[in-house]
RODO-2510 file (C-alpha; in nm, 4 decimals, decimal comma):
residues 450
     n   res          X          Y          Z
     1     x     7,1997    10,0772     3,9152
     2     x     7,2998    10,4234     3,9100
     3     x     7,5414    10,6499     4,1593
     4     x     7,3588    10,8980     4,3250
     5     x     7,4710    11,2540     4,1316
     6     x     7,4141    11,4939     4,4493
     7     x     7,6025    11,4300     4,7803
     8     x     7,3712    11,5832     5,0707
     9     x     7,3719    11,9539     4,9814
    10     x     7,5072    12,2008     5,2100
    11     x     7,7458    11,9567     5,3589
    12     x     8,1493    11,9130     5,3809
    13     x     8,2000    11,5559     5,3297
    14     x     8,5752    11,6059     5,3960
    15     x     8,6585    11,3693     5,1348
    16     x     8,5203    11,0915     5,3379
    17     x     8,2857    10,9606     5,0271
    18     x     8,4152    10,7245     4,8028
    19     x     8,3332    10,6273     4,4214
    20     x     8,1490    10,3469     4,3679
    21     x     8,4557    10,0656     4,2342
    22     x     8,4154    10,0425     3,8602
    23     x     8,5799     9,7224     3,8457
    24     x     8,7227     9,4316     4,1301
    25     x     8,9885     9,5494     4,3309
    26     x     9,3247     9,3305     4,2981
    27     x     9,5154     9,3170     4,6442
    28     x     9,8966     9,2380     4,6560
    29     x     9,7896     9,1812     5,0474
    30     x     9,4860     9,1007     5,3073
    31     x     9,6184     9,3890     5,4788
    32     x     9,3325     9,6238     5,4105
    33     x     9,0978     9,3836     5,5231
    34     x     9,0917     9,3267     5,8505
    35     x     9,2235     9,4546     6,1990
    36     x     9,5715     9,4462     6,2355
    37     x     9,5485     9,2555     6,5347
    38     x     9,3843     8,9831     6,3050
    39     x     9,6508     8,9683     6,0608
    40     x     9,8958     8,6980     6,1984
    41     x     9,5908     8,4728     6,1766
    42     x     9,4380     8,5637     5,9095
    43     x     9,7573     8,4963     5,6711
    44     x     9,7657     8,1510     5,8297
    45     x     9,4064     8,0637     5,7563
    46     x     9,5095     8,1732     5,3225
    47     x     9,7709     7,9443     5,4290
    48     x     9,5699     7,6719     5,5105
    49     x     9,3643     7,7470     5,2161
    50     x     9,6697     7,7214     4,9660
    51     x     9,7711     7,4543     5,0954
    52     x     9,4157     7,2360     5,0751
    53     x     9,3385     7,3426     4,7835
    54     x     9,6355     7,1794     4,6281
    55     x     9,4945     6,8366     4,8016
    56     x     9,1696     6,8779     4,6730
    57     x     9,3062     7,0651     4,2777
    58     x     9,6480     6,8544     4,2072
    59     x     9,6760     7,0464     3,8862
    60     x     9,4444     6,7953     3,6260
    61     x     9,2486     7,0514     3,4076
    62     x     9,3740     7,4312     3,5732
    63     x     9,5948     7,6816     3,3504
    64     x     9,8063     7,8509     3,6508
    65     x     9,8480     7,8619     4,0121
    66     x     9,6056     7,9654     4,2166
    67     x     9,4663     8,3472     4,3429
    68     x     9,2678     8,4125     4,6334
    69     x     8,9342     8,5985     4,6468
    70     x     8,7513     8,7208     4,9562
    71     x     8,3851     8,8377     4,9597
    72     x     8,2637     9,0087     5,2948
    73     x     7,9343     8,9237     5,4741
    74     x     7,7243     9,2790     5,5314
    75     x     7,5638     9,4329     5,8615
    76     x     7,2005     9,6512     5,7953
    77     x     7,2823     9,9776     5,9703
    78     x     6,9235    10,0920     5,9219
    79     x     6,6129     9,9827     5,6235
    80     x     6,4451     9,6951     5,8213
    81     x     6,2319     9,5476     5,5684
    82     x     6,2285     9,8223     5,3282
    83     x     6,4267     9,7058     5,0287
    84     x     6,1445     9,4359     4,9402
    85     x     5,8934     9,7503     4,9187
    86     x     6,1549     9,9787     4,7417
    87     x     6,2691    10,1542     4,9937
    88     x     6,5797    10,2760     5,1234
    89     x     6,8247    10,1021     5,3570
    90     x     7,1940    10,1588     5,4586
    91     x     7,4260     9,8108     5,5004
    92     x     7,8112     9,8119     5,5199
    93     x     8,0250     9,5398     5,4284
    94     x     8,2741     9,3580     5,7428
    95     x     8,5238     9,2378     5,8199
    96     x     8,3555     8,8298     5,8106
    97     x     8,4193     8,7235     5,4954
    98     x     8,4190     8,4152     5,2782
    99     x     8,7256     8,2991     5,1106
   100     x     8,8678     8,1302     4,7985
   101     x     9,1582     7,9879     4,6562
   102     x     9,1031     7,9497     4,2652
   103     x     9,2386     7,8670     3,9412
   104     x     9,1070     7,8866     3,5872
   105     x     9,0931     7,5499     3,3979
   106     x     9,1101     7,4586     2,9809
   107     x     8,7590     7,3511     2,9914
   108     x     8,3832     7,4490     3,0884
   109     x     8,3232     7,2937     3,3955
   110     x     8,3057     7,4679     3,7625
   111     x     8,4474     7,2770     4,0654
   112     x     8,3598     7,3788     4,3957
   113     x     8,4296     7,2310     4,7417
   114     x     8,3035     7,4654     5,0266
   115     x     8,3042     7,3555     5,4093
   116     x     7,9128     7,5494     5,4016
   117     x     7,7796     7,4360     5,0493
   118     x     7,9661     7,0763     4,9754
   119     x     8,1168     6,9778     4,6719
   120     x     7,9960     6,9860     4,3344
   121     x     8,0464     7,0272     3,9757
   122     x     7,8645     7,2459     3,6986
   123     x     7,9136     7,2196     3,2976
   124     x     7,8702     7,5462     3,1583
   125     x     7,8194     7,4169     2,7887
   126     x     7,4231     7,4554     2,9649
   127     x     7,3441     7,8572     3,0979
   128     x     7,0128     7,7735     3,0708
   129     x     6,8047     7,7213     3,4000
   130     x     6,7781     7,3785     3,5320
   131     x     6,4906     7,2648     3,7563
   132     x     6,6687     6,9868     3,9006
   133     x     6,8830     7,2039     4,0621
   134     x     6,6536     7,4969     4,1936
   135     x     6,7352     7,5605     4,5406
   136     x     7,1319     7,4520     4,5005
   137     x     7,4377     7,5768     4,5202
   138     x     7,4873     7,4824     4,1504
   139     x     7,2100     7,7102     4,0460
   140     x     7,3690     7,9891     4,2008
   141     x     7,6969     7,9416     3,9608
   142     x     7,5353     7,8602     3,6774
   143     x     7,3030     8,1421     3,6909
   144     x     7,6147     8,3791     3,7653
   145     x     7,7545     8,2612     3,4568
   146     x     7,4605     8,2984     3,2263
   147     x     7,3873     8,6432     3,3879
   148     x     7,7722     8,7627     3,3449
   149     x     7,8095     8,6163     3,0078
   150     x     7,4920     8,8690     2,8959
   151     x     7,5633     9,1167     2,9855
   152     x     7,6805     9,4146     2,8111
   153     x     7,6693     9,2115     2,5126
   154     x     7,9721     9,0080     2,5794
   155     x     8,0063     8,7043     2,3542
   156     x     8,2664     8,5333     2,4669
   157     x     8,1850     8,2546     2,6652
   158     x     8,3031     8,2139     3,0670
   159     x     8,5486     7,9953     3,1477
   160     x     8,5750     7,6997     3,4285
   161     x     8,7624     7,7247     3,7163
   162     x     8,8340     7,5019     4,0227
   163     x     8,7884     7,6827     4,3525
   164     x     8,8074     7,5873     4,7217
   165     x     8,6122     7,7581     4,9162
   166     x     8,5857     7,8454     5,2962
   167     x     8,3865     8,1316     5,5015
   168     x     8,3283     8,2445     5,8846
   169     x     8,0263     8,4213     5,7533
   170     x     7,7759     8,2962     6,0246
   171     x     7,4834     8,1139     5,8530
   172     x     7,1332     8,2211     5,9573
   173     x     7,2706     8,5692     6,0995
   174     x     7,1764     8,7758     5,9076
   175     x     7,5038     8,8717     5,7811
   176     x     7,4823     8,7368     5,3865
   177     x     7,6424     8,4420     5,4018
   178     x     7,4789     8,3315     5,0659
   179     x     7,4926     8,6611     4,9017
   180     x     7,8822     8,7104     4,9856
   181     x     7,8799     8,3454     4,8098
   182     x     7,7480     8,5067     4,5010
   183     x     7,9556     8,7645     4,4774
   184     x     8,2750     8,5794     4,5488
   185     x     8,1723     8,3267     4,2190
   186     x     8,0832     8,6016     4,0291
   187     x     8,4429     8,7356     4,0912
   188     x     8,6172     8,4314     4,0060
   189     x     8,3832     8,4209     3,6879
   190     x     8,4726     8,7983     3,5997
   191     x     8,8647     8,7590     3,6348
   192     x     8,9118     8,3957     3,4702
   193     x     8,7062     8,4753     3,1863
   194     x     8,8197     8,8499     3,1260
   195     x     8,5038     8,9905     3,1904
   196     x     8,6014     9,3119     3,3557
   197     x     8,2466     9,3218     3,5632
   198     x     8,2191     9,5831     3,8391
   199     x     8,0924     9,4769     4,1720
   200     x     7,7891     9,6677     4,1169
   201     x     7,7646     9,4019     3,7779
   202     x     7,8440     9,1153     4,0007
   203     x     7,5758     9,1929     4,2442
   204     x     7,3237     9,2149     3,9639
   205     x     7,3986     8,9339     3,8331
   206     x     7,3231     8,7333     4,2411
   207     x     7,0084     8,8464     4,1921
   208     x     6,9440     8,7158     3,8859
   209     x     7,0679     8,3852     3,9715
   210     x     6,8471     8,3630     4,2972
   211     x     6,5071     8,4895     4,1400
   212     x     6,5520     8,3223     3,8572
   213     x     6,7900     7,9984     3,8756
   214     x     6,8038     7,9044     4,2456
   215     x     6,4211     8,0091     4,2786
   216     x     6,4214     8,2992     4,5649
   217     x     6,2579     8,6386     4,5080
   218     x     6,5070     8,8356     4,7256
   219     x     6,6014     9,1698     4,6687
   220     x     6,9427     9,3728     4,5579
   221     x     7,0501     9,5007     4,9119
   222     x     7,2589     9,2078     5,0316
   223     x     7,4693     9,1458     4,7268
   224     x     7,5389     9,5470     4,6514
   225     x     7,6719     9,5550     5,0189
   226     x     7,8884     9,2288     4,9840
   227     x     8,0328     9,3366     4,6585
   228     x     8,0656     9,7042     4,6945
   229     x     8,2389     9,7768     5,0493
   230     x     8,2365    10,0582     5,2774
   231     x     7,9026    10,1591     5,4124
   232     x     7,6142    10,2172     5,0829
   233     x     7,2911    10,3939     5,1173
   234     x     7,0937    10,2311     4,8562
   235     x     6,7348    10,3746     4,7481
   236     x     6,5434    10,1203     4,6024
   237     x     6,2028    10,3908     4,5033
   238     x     6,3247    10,3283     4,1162
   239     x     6,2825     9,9529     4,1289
   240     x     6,4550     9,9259     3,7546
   241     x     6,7813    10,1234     3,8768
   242     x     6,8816    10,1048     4,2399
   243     x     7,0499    10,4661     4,3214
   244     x     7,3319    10,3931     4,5641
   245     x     7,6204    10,6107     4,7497
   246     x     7,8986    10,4718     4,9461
   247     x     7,9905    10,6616     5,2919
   248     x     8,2624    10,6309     5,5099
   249     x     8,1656    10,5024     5,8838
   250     x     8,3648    10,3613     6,1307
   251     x     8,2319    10,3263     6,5084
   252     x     8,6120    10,2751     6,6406
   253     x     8,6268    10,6493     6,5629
   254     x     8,4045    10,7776     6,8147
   255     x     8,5053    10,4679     7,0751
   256     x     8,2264    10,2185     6,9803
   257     x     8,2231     9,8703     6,8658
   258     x     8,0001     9,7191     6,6379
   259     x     7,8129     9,4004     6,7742
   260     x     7,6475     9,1033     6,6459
   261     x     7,5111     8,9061     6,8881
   262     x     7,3546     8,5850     6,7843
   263     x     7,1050     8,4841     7,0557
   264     x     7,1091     8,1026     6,8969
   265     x     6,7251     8,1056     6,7960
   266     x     6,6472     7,8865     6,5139
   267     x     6,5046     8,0165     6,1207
   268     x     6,3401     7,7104     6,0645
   269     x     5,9575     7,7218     6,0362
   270     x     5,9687     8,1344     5,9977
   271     x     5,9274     8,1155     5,6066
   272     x     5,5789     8,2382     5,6558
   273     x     5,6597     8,4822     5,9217
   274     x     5,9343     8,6434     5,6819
   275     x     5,6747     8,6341     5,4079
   276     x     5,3698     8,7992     5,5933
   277     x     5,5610     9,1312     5,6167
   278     x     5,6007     9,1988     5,2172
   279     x     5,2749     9,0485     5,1417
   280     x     5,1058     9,3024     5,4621
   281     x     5,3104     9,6054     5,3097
   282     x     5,1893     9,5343     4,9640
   283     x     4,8696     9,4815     5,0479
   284     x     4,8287     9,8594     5,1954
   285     x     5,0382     9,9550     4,9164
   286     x     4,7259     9,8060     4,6842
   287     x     4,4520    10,0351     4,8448
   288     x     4,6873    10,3421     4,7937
   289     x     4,7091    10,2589     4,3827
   290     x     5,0717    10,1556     4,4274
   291     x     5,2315     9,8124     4,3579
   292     x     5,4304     9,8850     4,6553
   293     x     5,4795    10,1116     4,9344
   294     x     5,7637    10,3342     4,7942
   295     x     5,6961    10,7461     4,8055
   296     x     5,4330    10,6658     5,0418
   297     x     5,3408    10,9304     5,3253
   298     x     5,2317    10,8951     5,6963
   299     x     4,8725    11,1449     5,5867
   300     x     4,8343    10,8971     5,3328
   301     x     4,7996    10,6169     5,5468
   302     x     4,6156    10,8520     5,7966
   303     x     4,3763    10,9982     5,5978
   304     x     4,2550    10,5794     5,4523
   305     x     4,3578    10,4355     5,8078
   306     x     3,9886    10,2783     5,8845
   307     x     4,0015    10,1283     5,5022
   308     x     4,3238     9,9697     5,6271
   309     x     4,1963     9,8483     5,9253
   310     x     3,9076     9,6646     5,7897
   311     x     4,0360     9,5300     5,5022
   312     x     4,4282     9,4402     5,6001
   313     x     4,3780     9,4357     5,9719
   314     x     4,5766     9,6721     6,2222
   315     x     4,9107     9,4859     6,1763
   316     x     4,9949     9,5338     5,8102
   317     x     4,8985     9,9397     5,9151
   318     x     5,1714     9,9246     6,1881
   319     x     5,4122     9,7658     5,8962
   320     x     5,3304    10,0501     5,6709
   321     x     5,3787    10,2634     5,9476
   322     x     5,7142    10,1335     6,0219
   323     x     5,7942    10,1154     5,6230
   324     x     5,7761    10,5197     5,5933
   325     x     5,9318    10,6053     5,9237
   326     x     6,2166    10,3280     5,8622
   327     x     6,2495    10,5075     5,4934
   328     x     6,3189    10,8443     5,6432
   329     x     6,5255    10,6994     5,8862
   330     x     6,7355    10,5597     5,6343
   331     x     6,8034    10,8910     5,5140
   332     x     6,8442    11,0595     5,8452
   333     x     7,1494    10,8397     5,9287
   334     x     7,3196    10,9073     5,6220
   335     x     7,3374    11,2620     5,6434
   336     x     7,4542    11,2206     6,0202
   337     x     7,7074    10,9698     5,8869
   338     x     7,8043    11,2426     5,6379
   339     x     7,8113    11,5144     5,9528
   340     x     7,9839    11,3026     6,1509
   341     x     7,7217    11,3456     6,4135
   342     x     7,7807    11,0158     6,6374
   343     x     7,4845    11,1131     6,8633
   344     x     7,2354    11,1649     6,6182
   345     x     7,3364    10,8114     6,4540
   346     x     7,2761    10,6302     6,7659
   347     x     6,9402    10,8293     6,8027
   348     x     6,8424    10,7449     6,4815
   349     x     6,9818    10,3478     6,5301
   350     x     6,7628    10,3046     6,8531
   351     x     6,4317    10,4764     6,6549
   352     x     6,4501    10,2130     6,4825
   353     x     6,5260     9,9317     6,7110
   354     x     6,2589    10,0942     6,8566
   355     x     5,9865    10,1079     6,4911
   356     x     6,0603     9,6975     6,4751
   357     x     5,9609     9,6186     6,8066
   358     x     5,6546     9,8394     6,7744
   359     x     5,5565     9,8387     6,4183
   360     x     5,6949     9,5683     6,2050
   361     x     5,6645     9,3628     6,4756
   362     x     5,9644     9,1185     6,4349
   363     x     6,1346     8,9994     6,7344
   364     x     5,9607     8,6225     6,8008
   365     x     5,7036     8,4854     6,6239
   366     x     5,3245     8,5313     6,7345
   367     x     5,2615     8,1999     6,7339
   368     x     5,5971     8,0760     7,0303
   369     x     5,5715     8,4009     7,2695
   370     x     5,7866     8,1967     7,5321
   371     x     6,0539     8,1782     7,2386
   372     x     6,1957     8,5286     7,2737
   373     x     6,5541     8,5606     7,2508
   374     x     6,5710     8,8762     7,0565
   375     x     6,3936     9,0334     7,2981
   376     x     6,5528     8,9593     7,5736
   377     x     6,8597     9,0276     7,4496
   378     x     6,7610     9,3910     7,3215
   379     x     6,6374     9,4213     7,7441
   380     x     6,9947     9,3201     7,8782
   381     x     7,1685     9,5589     7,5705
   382     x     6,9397     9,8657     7,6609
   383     x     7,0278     9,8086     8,0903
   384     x     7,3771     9,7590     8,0313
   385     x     7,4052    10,0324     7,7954
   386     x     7,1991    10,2866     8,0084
   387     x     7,1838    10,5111     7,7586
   388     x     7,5710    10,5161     7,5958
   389     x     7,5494    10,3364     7,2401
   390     x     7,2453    10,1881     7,0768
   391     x     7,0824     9,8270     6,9777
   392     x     6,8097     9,7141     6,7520
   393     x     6,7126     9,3962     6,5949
   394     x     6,9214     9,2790     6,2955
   395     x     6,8209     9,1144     5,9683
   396     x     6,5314     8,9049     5,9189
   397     x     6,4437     8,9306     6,2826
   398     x     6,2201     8,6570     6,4535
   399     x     6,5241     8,4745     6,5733
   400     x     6,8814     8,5245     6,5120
   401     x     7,0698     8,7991     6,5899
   402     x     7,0960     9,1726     6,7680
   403     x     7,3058     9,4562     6,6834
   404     x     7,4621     9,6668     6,9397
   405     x     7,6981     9,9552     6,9437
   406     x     7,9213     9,9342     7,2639
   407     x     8,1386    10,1634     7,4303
   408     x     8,5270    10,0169     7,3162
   409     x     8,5616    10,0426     7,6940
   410     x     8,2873     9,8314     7,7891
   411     x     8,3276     9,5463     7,5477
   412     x     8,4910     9,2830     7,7354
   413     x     8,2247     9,2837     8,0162
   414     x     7,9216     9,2742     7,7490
   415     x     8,0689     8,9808     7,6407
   416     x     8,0968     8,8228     7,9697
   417     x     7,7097     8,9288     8,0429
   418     x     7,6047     8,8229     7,6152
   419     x     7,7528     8,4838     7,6215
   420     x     7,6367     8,4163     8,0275
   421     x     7,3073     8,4427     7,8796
   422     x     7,3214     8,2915     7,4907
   423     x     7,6589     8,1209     7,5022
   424     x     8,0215     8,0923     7,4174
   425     x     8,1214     8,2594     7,1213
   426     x     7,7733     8,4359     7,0632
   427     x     7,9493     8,7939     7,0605
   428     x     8,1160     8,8902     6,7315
   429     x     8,2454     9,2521     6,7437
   430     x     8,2743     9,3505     6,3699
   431     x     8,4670     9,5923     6,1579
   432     x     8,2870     9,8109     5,8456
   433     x     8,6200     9,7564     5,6013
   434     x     8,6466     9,9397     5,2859
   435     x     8,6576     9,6653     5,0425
   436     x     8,3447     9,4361     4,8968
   437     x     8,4497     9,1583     4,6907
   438     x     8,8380     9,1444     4,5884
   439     x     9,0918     8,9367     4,4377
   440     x     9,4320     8,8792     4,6023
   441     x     9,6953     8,8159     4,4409
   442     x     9,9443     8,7206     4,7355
   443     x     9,8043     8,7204     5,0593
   444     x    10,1266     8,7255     5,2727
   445     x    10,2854     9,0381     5,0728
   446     x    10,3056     9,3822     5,1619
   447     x     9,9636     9,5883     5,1405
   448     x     9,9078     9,7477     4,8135
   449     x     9,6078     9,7716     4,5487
   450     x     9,6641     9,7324     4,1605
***
């Protein structure tokens, strides 16, 4: 994965694009992660965490007292379903993070007890993959550790560590619950064993451990935004080295808030509904003499359109379609980022909202049209809106969860009108902070980066 080397040409960025983090920020305070209207509570839930993980870690087997590491979830901005065709997509990190109190121990062995992945224990004398645990948690840390341990030639092996470990990343949102996971191990794995990794490193090595050790073929998008911070544009048309810049975006500067809202549909049974769109894209992507659809053009699929049709069937068309327009789109919205063009962000936001109801096709499944949650909560977004913010369908899509930008003004009664509709505490106004994954040192001191 490589930095981009030109910034959009032409343009004053104003200092307001940051370096990619060449190695894990250490924190002498949460301060600089969340709202400081959040802070009073947020120090109290680190205290909570200290304090359990002493119950559950009494000292047997750990070398010194414990430091805290927090891994945001992430928020797509704009790339629906175009990093699995290497594509381009921008995703920020927020301010919903998952959290861990750690210490390194004298021996091999892992211990983790999270309140979203249960308790368990993994002896890294084995890096190899195992098959009995494909699909688990424990895959995820040993591959981290085999991945991290190989890379750059290190040698020395990774150490153990005990870690308790807590998150109000919602599951099935898609905000990256999992991938902020990753990222937060391979943190713990990089500072207890001296392995100076970047977060760029760290995010490399999450995919490696889910393609390979816990057994899914995801992309790189989720774990560069959880590890990185800040808002990246990531171009994925060089599928051996991602190309990534990180931008500066904030809604709260031009009186917006960002909004998840999670319309409670379910993700079970979608697995082939997720799967159809790659497989569609690629398909196309085969009768153009590509193995995917990156650098394609709309006159390319114009000019073979009725060889489409016939052999992939309208639909994967529309989700090529979508693929190129959602590409350029991508790259539209950072340069207005950059420009600090509010107006043409939300434009660019709602085209495509607009491409994945159309095109890609992804707000219920075909086969449960009463079951439409997304869509109904897009309607009520785009009426109470009237034209002042933007929405669009977030992650995955077929269930789950909307994005919304919201006049600051206006925020209390969406969420009155949101949760009459889906429920209580369906509304969860974010923040884009400027960390990815970090390690924090003391979590009730004074704000300040080492």
């Amino acid at each position: 994965m490589s930095e981009k080397q030109s910034r959009s040409p032409g343009i004053d960025t104003g200092g307001q694009v940051p370096a990619l983090p060449s190695r894990i920020p250490r924190l002498d305070s949460i301060d600089p992660l969340y709202a400081q209207v959040a802070i009073p509570s947020q120090k109290a839930r680190y205290a909570k965490l200290a304090s359990a993980f002493s119950g559950h870690f009494p000292g047997v087997g750990s070398l010194s007292a414990p430091l805290f590491f927090s891994a945001p979830g992430r928020t797509e901005l704009c790339g629906n379903h175009t990093d699995h065709n290497h594509g381009k997509v921008l995703a920020a990190s927020i301010d919903l993070d998952t959290i861990a109190a750690a210490a390194p121990r004298r021996d091999g062995l892992v211990r983790i007890v999270s309140e979203g992945f249960g308790a368990f224990e993994v002896d890294l004398a084995e890096l190899s993959a195992l098959p009995r645990e494909r699909g688990s948690s424990a895959a995820i840390v040993r591959g981290m550790a085999a991945a991290l341990a190989a890379g750059r030639g290190r040698d020395s092996p990774v150490r153990g560590f005990d870690a308790l470990v807590r998150s109000d990343v919602l599951p099935g949102s898609g905000l990256s619950s999992s991938a902020a996971f990753e990222v937060l191990v391979g943190a713990m794995f990089s500072v207890f064993s001296g392995l100076d990794a970047s977060p760029a490193e760290i995010a490399e090595a999450g995919r490696h451990a889910e393609n390979l050790y816990f057994g899914k073929p995801c992309g790189l998008m989720d774990q560069l935004a959880c590890a990185l911070g800040n808002t990246a544009a990531m171009d994925f048309g060089d599928p051996a080295e991602a190309k990534v810049e990180l931008l500066r975006f904030d809604p709260d500067d031009y009186g917006l808030s960002l909004v998840i809202v999670a319309t409670g549909g379910s993700h079970a049974d979608l697995t082939e509904d997720y799967a159809a769109i790659p497989a569609e894209m690629k398909a196309v992507a085969a009768i153009l003499g590509r193995p995917t659809l990156a650098g394609t053009s709309r006159k390319e699929l114009l000019d073979r359109v009725g060889e489409i049709r016939g052999l992939c069937g309208d639909r994967a068309f529309l989700r090529a379609w979508h693929f190129v327009g959602e590409t350029e789109r991508s790259s539209l919205l950072g340069r207005a980022i950059l420009e600090g063009d509010i107006g043409a962000c939300l434009a660019v936001i709602k085209a495509s909202g607009d491409s994945s109801a159309r095109f890609l096709q992804n707000l219920y499944p075909a086969r449960s049209p009463s079951e439409q949650g997304l869509t109904l909560a897009l309607a009520l977004t785009e009426d109470f809106l009237a034209g002042s913010g933007a929405c669009r369908v977030h992650g995955g899509g077929f269930a789950g969860t909307i994005q919304a930008y919201v006049p600051l003004s206006r925020l209390e009664a969406y969420r009155v009108l949101m949760e009459s509709v889906f429920g209580e505490a369906s509304v969860f106004p974010l923040r884009i902070r400027p960390y990815g994954v970090v390690c924090i040192e003391n979590p009730q001191g004074a704000s300040h980066e080492r």
